[in-house]
C-alpha positions as CSV (number, residue, x, y, z in Angstrom):
1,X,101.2,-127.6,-15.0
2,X,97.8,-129.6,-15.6
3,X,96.0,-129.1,-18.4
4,X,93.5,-127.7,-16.8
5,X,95.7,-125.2,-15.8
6,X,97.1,-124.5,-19.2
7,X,93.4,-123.9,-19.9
8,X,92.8,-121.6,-17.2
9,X,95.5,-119.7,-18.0
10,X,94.6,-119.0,-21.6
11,X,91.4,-118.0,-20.4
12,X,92.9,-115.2,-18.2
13,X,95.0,-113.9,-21.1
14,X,91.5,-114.1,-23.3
15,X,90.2,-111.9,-20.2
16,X,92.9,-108.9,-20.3
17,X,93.0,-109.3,-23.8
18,X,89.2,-108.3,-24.2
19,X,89.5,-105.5,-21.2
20,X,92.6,-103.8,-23.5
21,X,90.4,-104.7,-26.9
22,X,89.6,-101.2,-28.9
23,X,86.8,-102.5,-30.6
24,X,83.7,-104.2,-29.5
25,X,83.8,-106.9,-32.0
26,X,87.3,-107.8,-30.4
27,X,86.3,-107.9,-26.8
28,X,83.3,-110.1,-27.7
29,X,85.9,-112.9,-29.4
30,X,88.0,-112.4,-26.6
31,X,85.4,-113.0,-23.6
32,X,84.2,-116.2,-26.0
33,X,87.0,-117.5,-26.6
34,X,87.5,-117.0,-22.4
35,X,84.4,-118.8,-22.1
36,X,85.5,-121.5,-23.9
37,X,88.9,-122.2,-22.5
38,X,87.3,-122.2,-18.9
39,X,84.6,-124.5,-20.1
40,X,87.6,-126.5,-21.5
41,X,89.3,-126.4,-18.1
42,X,86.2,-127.1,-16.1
43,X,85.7,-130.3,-18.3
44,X,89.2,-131.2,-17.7
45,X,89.1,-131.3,-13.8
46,X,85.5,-133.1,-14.3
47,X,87.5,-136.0,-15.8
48,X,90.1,-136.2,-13.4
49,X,87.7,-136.6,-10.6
50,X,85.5,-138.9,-12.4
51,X,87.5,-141.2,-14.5
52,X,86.6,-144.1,-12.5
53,X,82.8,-143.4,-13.7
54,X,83.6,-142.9,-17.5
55,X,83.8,-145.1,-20.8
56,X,86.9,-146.2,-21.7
57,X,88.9,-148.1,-24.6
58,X,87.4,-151.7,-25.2
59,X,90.1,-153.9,-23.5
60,X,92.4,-155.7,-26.1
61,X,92.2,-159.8,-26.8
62,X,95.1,-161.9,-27.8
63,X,95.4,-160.7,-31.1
64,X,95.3,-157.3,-30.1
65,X,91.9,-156.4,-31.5
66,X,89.3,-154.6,-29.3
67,X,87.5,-157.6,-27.7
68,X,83.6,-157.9,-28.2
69,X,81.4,-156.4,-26.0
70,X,79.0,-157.9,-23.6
71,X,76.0,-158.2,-25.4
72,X,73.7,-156.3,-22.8
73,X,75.9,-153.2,-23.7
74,X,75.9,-154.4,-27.4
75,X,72.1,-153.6,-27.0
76,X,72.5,-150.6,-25.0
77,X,74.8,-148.9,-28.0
78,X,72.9,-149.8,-30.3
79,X,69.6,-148.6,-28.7
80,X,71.3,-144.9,-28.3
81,X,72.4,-145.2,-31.3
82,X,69.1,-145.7,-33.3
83,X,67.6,-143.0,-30.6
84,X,70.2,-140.7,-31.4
85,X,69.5,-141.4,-35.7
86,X,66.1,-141.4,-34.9
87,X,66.2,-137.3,-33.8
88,X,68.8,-136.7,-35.3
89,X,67.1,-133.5,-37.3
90,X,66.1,-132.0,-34.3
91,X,69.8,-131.7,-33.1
92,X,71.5,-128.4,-33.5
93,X,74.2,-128.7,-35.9
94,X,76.8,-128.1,-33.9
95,X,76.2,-131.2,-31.9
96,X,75.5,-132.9,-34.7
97,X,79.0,-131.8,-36.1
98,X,80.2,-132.7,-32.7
99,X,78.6,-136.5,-32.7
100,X,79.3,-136.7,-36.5
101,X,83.5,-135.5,-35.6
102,X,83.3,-138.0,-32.4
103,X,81.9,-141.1,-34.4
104,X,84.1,-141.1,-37.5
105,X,87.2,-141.4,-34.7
106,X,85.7,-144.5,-33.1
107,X,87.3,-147.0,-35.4
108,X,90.8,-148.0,-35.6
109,X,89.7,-150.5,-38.3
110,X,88.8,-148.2,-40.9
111,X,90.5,-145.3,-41.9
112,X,88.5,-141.8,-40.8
113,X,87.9,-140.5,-44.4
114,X,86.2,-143.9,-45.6
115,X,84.1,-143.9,-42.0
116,X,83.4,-140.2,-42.4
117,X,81.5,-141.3,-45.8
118,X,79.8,-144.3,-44.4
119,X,78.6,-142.4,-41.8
120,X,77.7,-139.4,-43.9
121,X,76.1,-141.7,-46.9
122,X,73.8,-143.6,-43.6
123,X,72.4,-140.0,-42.3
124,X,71.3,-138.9,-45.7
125,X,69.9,-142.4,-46.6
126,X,67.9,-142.4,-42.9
127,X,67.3,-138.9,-42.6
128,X,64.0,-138.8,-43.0
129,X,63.2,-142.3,-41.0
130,X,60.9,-141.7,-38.4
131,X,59.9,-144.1,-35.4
């Protein structure tokens, strides 16, 4: 079974779970959490028909460190990057929790809780930086 199937199957047993729920407070968590595994399984099949048109890992060199990018998409990262600081209080948080969760597991050189705080200690210095 896929995991796209796995996800579509939770979602179904969200759906009965919220048609046999005997408050409305139930039903609602059961219909988002329904919502949520189909999103999950819709995101799923998304990547497996376009893998060939997504990032991936930084090929390895000799040594077995990430080799350097190409400096035209050195520039192009770190051009989202400052556009993405540069609004970064007009972001709903939970994107912002999102990007925040997604950066600090980008590096295999440091270990997450000392990136975490670099990246944390960078958004509260630049937070108010406006271009």
């Amino acid at each position: 079974m896929s995991t796209s199937d796995q996800y579509r199957a939770r979602a179904a047993e969200f759906a009965e779970l919220a048609k046999t729920a005997r408050v409305p407070e139930e039903s609602r968590e059961h219909r988002k959490l329904e919502q949520s595994f189909t999103s999950l399984a819709a995101n799923e099949e998304w990547l497996a028909g376009n893998f060939d048109k997504t990032l991936h890992a930084p090929e390895l060199d000799q040594n077995g460190d990430p080799a350097a990018l190409p400096p035209d998409e050195e520039q192009i990262l770190r051009c989202l990057g400052a556009a993405v600081i540069m609004q970064w209080n007009t972001i709903p948080k939970k994107l912002q929790r999102e990007l925040f969760d997604n950066a600090a597991a980008m590096s295999e050189t440091l270990d997450t809780t000392t990136l975490r705080g670099q990246i944390a200690r960078f958004l509260h210095n630049h937070k108010d930086d406006v271009r």
